[in-house]
Residue, then its C-alpha position, 0 to 999 in steps of 0.5 A: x184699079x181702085x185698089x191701086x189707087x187706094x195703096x198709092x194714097x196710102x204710100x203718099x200719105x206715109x211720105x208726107x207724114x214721114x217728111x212732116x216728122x222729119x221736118x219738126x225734128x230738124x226744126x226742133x234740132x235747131x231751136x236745141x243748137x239756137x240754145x246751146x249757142x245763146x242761151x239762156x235765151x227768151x222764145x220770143x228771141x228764138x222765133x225772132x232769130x228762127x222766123x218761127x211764130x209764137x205757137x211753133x216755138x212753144x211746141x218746141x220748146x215744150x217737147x224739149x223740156x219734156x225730154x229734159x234737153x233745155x230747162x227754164x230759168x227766170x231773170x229780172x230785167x237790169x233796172x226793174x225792182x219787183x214791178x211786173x213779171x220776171x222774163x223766162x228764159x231756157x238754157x240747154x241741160x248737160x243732157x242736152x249739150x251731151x247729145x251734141x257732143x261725139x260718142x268716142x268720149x270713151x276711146x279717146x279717154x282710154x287712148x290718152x291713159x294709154x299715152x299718160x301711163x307709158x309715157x306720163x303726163x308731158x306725153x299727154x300735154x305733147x298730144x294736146x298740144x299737137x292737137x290744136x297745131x292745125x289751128x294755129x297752122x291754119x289761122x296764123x298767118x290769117x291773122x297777119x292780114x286781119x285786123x286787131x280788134x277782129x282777130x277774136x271774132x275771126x277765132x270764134x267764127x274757126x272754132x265754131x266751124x270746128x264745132x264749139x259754137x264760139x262767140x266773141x264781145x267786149x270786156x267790161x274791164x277791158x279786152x274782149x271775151x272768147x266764149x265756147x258754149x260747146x266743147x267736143x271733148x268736155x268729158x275727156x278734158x275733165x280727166x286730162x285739163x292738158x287738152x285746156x291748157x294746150x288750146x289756151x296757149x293757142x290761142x294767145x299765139x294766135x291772138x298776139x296777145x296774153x289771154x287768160x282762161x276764166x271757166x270750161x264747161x270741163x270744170x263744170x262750168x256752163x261756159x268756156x269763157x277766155x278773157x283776151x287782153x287788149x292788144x299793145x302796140x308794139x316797140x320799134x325792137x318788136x317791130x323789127x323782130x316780126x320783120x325778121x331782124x332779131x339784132x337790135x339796131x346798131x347804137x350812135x357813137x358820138x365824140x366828146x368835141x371837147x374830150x377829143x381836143x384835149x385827148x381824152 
């Protein structure tokens, strides 16, 4: 009997060390995903968001360092001349974004050389292009019933879903600003930039508006980052286009009072 009891501690005890490890990893998982999504970011700021104390979050952090997933950077606070010490900040490493991209890089890289050597590069842009239809598909006619100055956060809240860790804010020209800090399919889109250039057109047409493509993580930048213009009212002709009515409104005759007296 004792021996019983002692395996079934035994059992216990590696379960809760398993659930224990399980829990840090996902915990861990999250703070990597809370970086990837708004880094660089301090760990005073990921506790904060997370609900996680001091201690944990430098665990944490310490362990992905160690793992070469995120590394430090240092920023001076706006307005401080040399006083005091620089805020750290942490930001996600390419190894550490490619663990949360999809392993069929490869396949799909080969598929789409298959398509551009048969069929050259208009084949290649037809594919990017039917690749992001369902979003447009999915989002267009959202759009019509959500207002303008929240269209671009709506989009940013769809591609998140769909993985790209979207966020949306103010330009300071002006406009607004589409920011991914994730793309799926970086490594093939590098090879292919028919895969940016289709999901920017979708973009604008979703949008309503011009939208013009200032970096991608494709081109090695850390962010993708999409400058929306600011969206104009449109004309009466505008207007009764989107209603369906593509003739424009039939012009006012006016008679010459004077010219039809003297018949002329």
């Amino acid at each position: 009997m004792k021996y019983v009891t002692e395996m079934q501690d035994a059992r216990e005890a590696a379960a809760a060390r398993h659930s224990g490890v399980s829990a840090e990893r996902s915990t861990r998982a999250r703070v990597a995903r809370l970086i990837l999504e708004h880094g660089p970011i301090t760990a005073a700021a990921l506790g904060e968001r997370l609900g996680l104390t001091p201690a944990a979050v430098r665990r944490h952090l310490d362990t992905l360092l160690a793992e070469g997933m995120i590394e430090p950077r240092t920023a001076r606070p706006r307005g401080q001349r040399g006083r005091g010490r620089p805020a750290k900040l942490f930001a996600i490493t390419d190894a550490g974004r490619s663990a949360f991209e999809h392993a069929y890089d490869g396949l799909a890289g080969n598929a789409l050389r298959f398509i551009a050597d048969r069929m050259g590069s208009e084949a290649v842009a037809e594919f990017a292009r039917s690749q992001v239809s369902g979003l447009v598909g999915r989002l267009l006619p959202k759009m019509r019933e959500v207002p303008a100055d929240q269209r671009v956060r709506v989009l940013a809240e769809a591609l998140s879903d769909d993985g790209y860790a979207a966020s949306a804010s103010g330009a300071g020209s002006g406009g607004e600003q589409l920011c991914q800090h994730h793309c799926p399919v970086a490594h093939v889109a590098a090879e292919f930039p028919q895969l940016c250039e289709a999901e920017t057109e979708a973009f604008a047409r979703i949008l309503g508006t011009p939208v013009q493509r200032l970096a991608t993580i494709a081109h090695g930048d850390g962010i993708c980052t999409t400058h929306v213009s600011p969206r104009r009212t449109p004309g009466p002709d505008a207007l009764r286009r989107a209603a369906g009515s593509e003739r424009p409104a039939p012009r006012q005759e006016t008679t010459d009072e004077t010219s039809k007296e003297t018949g002329r």
